[in-house]
Structures are given as C-alpha cells and as structure tokens.
C-alpha positions in Angstrom: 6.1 19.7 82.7 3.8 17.5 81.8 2.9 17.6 78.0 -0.5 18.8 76.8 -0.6 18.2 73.1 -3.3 16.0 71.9 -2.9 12.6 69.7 -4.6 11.9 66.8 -7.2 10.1 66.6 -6.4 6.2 66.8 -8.7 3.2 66.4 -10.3 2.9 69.7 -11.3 6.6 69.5 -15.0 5.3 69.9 -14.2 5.3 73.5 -14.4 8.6 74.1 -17.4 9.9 76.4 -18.2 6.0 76.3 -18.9 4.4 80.1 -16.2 1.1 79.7 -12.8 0.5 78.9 -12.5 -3.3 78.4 -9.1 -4.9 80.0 -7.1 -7.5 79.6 -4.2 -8.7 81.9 -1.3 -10.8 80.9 0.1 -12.7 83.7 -1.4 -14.0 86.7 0.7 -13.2 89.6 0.9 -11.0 92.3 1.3 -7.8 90.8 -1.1 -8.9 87.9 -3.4 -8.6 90.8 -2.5 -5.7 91.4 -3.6 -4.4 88.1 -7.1 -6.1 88.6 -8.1 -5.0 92.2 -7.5 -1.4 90.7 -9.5 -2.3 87.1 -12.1 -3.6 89.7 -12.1 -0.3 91.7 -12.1 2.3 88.8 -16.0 2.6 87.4 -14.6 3.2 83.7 -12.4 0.1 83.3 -14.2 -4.1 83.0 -11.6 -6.4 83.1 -13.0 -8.8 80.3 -10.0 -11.2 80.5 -6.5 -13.0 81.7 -3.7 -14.7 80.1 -1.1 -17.1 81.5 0.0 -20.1 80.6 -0.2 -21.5 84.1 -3.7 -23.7 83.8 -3.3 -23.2 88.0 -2.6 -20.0 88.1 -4.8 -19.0 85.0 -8.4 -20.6 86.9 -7.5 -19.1 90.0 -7.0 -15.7 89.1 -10.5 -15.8 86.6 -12.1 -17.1 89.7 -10.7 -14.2 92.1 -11.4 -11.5 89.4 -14.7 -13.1 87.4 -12.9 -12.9 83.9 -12.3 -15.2 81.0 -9.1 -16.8 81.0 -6.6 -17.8 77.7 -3.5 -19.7 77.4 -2.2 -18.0 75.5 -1.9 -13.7 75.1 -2.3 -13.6 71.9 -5.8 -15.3 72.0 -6.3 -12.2 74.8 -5.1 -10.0 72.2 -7.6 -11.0 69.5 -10.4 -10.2 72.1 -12.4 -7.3 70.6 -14.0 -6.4 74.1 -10.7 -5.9 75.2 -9.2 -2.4 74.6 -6.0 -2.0 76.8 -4.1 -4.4 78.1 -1.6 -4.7 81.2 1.5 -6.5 80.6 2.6 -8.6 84.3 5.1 -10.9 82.3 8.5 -11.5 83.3 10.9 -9.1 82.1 12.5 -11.3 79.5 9.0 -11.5 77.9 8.4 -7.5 77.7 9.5 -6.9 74.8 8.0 -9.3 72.8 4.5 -9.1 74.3 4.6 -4.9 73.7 5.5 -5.2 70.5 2.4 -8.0 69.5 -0.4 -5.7 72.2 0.8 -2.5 70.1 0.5 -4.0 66.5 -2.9 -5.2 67.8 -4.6 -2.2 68.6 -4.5 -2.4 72.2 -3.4 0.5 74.5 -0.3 -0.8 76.5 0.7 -0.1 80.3 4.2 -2.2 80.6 5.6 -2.9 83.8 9.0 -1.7 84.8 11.3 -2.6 83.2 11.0 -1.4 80.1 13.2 -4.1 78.4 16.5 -6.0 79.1 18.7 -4.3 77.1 19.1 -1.1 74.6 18.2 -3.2 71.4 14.6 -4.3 73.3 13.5 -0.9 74.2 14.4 0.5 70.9 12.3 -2.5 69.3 9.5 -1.5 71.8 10.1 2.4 71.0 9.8 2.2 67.5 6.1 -0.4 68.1 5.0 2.7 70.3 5.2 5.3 67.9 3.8 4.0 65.2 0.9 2.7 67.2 -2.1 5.0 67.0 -2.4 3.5 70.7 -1.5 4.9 74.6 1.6 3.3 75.5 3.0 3.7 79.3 5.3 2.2 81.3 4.4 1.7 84.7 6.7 3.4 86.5 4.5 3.2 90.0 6.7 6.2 91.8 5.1 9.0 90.2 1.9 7.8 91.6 3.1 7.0 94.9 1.3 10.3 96.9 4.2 10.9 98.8 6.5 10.8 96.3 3.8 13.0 94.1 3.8 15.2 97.0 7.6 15.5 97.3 8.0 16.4 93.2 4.8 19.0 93.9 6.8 20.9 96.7 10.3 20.7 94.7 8.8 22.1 91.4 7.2 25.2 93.1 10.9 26.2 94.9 9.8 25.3 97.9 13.7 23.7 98.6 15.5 25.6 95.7 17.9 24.5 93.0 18.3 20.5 94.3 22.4 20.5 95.2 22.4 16.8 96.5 19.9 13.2 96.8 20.4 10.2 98.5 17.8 7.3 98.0 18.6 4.1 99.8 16.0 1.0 99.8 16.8 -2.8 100.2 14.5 -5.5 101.3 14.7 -9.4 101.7 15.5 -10.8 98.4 14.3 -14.6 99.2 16.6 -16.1 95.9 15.6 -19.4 96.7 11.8 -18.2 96.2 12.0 -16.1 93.3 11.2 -17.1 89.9 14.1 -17.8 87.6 13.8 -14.1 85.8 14.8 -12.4 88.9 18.0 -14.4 89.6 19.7 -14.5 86.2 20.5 -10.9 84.5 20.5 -12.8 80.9 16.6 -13.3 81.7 16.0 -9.4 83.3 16.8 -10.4 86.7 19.1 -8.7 89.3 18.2 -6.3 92.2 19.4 -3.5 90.0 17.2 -4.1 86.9 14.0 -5.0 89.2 14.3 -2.2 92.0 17.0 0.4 91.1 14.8 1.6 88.2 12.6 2.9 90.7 14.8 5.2 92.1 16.5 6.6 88.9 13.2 7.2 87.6 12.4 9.1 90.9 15.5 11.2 91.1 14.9 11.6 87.1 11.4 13.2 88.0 12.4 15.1 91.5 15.1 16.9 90.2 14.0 17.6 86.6 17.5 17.6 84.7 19.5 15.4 82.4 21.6 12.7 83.7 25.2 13.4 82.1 27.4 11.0 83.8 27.0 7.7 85.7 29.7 5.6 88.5 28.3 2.6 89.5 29.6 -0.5 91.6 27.4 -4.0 90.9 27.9 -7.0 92.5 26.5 -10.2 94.4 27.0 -9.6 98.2 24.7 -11.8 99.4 23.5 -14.9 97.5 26.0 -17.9 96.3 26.1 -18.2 92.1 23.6 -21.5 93.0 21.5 -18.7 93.4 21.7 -15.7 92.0 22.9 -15.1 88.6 23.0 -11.3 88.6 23.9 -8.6 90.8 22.2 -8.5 94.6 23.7 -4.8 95.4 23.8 -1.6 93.8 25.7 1.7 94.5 24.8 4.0 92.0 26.1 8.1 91.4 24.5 10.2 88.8 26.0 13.1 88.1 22.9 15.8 86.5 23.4 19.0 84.2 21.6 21.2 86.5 24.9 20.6 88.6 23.2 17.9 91.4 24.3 15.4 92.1 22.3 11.8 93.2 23.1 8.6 94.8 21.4 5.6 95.1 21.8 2.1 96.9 19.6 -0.8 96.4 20.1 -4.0 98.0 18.5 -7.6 98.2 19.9 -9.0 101.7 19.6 -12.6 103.1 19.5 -11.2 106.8 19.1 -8.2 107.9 15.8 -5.6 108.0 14.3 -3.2 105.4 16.0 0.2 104.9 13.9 2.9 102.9 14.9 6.4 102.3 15.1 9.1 100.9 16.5 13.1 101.2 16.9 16.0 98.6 18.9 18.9 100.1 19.0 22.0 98.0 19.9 25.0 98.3 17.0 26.9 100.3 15.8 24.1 102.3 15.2 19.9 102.1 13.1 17.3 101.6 13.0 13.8 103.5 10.9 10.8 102.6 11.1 7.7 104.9 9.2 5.2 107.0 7.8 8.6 109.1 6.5 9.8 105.8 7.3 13.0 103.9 8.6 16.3 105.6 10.5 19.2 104.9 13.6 21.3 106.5 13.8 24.7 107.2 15.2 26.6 110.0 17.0 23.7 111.0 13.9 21.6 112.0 12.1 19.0 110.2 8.2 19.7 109.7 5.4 16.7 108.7 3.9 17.3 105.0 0.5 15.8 105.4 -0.4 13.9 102.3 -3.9 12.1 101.8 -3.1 8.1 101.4 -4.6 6.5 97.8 -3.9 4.2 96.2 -1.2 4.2 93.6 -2.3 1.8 91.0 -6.0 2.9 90.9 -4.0 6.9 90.4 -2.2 5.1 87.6 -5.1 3.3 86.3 -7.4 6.3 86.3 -4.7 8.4 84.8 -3.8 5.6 82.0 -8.0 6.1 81.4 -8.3 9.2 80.5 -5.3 9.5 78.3 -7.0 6.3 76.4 -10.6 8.4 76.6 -9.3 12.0 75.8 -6.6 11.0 73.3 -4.2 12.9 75.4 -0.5 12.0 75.8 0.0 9.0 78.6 1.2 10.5 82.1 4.8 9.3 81.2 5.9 9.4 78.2 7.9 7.2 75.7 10.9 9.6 75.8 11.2 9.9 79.8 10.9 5.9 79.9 13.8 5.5 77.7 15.5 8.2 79.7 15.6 5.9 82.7 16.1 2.8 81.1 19.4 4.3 79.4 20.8 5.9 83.2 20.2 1.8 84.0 21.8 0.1 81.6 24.8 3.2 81.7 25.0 2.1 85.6 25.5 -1.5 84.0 28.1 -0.4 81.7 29.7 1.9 84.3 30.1 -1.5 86.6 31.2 -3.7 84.3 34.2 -1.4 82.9 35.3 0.3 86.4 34.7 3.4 85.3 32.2 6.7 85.0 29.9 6.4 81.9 29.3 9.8 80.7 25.6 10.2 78.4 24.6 11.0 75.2 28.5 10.3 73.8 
C-alpha cells in the first residue's frame, strides 16, 4: 500500500497552505515539455525557469512556456523562487544533477531512469535521504489511468492471486535520429534501459510481490553497430515470490508497426490492456472497463504537489524506485552471463 507516514518538516515547509510552488525544468526537449504544459495546467505550480545549455533550444522553450532561461542548472538551482525542480536530462547526466537539486534544497522529480548503473542510484539514494526534500522518480505508468485502473481492480481480488503476465511493447526506434544517450549503453542508452523500465516497474506495481529471479536475452536485432551501441531488443522473465511469474518484450524496430500489450491472468479471472483499452475476463468473455481519460503528467504533477505541500511521502518511493532499477540492471547481468540472476544473493 501506499505509505501514510508523515516527513518532518524540511526547509520549504513554508509552502504549506501557500497558493504557488515555483518550478524549474532542466532540459529543454520534448518531454521537458512535457513537464511544463502540465506545471502550466496545475493552479498550484509557476514555472519560474529552464535550464539547458542549448542557447536554441534554451530561447525557444522560455518563449513557448514565458520563463527565464539559464545555461547552466546550477544557476537554476540557485533560484530562490524556485522550489522543485524537474530533471529532463539525458540519462548519463541523472545522477549528477540529483545529487546537486537535492543538496540544494529543491524537491526532485527524476525521470526514468533512475541512474546508469548500481553505483549511480546508490549515490542518488543516499542524496535522497538525507535531503529534507520530496524526491520521485517519474515513473509515468502508475499515473497512466488505465494502468491505475488495471492495479485498482487487481488489488481488490477482482482476478485473484496473479498466476502469469505478459507485457509486450516496441515502437520505431529511429537510431539515426536519436541523440547519442539513447544509442550507446556506456551513456544510459539502449531500448532496455529507456523503455523496459516501464514495464518492470508495471508488473512490480500490478502484481505486488518481490522479484526473486531474473532470465533475460539482450541484443541488437535491428540497427548496425554505426548505429546503435546498446541493445535494440529485450526478452525479459521475472520469476516473483508470490509464485507468478512475468514476461516482458520490448523492442526498437527499423520496419515494422507498433505492438502494445498487455494481460495478467490469475487465478479467478484476467485482465487485458491494449490498443482497445482495459477489460477484464470472466466467464470466458472479455468485458470493457470504462476509465475516464486524464492526463498522466498533470496526475503526477498534482500528486508530486501535495506531497511537497503536506510533507507527506512522494507517491513512489525511494525504496520501490531502486526495486526496479535493480530487476533492470539483474536483466543486464542475466544477459550478459547466459544465465538466470536470482535477487537479493
């Protein structure tokens, strides 16, 4: 469940009950856009200010969003109007960045992933507890209303004990196009690292055990090494105490069309989430969940608000994060050896 003990007090405690959380995003690409069209749409949260080192890039995205605009992050960070911060970086620069926001003062919202590697999320864990700050990663799924729907309907029963899960999602990965950190695992980059994360964190949340064991197979299927510099294909099996088991394939293809599901099947009925939306099985027939749309980064946003307002744990904490991060980089170690990884030894 989700955890309900209060934090104590921390420097920008003076925003509580106050009308304006002051933001500042670093990076100015699409997804940092992301982060200020949902700022922009929340009444509680300004966004004072941006920071990339892109002059382009940096004007354009003040002009878009009416903020200030700074070379450089830290400058952003020694903003005093600016209370929480969004970090859009590339993932090689995560770490780093997370560690300065923290022993600033500012509340942190990370962007998946986490870190490259165990040494850089243990570096980031130990800034986030000792900061007096909210600290979350922005793992996007759990506010995805479908997929909020689908973990609704599995923690009242409403499917029994999950037996089996199968998530499958590839897209066009466009090497050619994408910046450098997405093509070369030494900088963060591969198809595993950027979009398999999403779906351990989901089956991590949907069927609400420990992963114990981990077989993975990683490789390049589809881009030349001129292009790609990390793995292009993931098949991933996770192997969970409650007895489950989950699979999950992830692919960036050169040709061929998108591919997104996803099905629990336990033990008194399933779930099945796809292009058609969510529905569940019983009686051997499939029946529509109806589920309002919103949007998921204004649900993150808002939610990332009040924690920084009530001084109430974030909606995903520290612990799960690194929970995810270490099934990743087990699926990693699983690949690169040939054989199953089992956790926690």
């Amino acid at each position: 469940g989700e955890p309900t003990a209060r934090l104590p007090d921390c420097p920008t405690a003076r925003l509580r009950g106050a009308t304006m959380i002051g933001v500042g995003v670093i990076g100015a690409g699409w997804w940092a856009g992301e982060h200020a069209r949902a700022v922009a749409a929340l009444p509680d949260l300004r966004l004072v200010a941006c920071a990339s080192r892109s002059a382009e890039r940096r004007a354009a995205f003040a002009s878009t969003y009416g903020c200030a605009g700074y070379e450089d992050y830290r400058a952003l960070l020694a903003d005093r109007a600016i209370d929480a911060v969004a970090i859009a970086t590339s993932h090689d620069s995560h770490a780093a960045i997370a560690i300065d926001a923290l022993a600033a003062g500012k509340h942190v919202l990370l962007e998946k992933p986490l870190a490259r590697d165990r040494q850089e999320c243990a570096l980031v864990a130990a800034a986030a507890r000792q900061a007096s700050t909210i600290f979350l990663v922005g793992l996007t799924h759990h506010f995805t209303p479908l997929v909020a729907e689908a973990r609704a309907l599995a923690a009242r029963g409403e499917i029994g004990a999950v037996v089996a899960a199968f998530c499958a999602y590839s897209q066009p990965w466009r090497g050619e196009q994408r910046p450098r950190f997405y093509r070369e695992r030494a900088l963060g980059g591969g198809v595993w690292l950027t979009l398999g994360v999403h779906f351990v964190d989901r089956l991590l949340w949907l069927i609400d055990s420990e992963v114990v064991a981990v077989k993975a197979v990683l490789g390049q299927r589809f881009h030349p090494p001129d292009e790609q510099q990390a793995d292009d294909m993931a098949t991933v099996l996770l192997q969970f105490a409650s007895g489950a088991t989950g699979t999950i394939v992830v692919a960036g293809y050169r040709d061929g069309a998108p591919w997104l599901t996803m099905q629990l099947l336990g033990d008194r009925g399933a779930l099945r989430l796809d292009g058609d939306g969510l529905a569940l099985g019983h009686n051997n027939a499939w029946q529509p969940v109806a589920v309002a749309a919103t949007n998921p980064m204004e649900v993150e946003w808002a939610a990332f608000a009040r924690s920084i307002t009530d001084g109430t744990p974030p909606p995903i904490s520290l612990d799960y994060a690194l929970r995810v991060m270490d099934v990743v980089f087990a699926a990693e170690e699983s690949a690169a050896t040939g054989r199953e990884k089992l956790l926690g030894r």
